[in-house]
N, C-alpha and C positions, 0 to 999 in steps of 0.2 A: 772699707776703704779701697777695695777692687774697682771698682766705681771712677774713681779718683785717678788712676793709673790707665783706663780706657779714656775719659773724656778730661781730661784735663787744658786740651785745647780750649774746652769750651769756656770755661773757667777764664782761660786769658782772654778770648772775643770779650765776654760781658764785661771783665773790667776796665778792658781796652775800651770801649763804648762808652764805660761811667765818664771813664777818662775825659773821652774826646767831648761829651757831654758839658762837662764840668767847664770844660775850658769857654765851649762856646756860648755861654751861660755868664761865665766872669769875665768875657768880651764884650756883653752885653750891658751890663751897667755902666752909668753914665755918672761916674768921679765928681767930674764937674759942675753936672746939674746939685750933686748932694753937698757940697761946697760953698756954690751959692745961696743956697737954700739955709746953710748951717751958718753962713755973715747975718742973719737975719734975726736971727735967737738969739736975745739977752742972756747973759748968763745968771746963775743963781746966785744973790749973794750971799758969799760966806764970810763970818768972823770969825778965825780963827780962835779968839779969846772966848765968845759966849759959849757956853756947857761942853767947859772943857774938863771931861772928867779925870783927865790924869795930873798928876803932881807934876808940875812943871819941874823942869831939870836944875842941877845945880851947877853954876857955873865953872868949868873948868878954867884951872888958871897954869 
């Protein structure tokens, strides 16, 4: 861990770099376009009631 205590700058550059990385990266995607895209997808339909394996609850009063 000698190591560690000499270069430890270096350590902060590279995650400094993921860092700046990361961001310019999820500046990049385009929200919008995926939005559009997802009005266009029927959804699946579900019934609640068909193979429902648990015992329905009992009503509180």
């Amino acid at each position: 861990m000698e190591w560690l205590k000499d270069y430890w700058w270096v350590i902060l550059i590279i995650l400094v770099g993921i860092f700046i990385n990361t961001i310019k990266a999820l500046n990049k995607l385009n929200y919008k376009h995926y939005l559009d895209k997802k009005k266009g997808i029927k959804p699946i339909p579900y019934n609640d009631d068909e193979d429902d394996d648990w015992p329905s609850r009992p009503q509180q009063k």
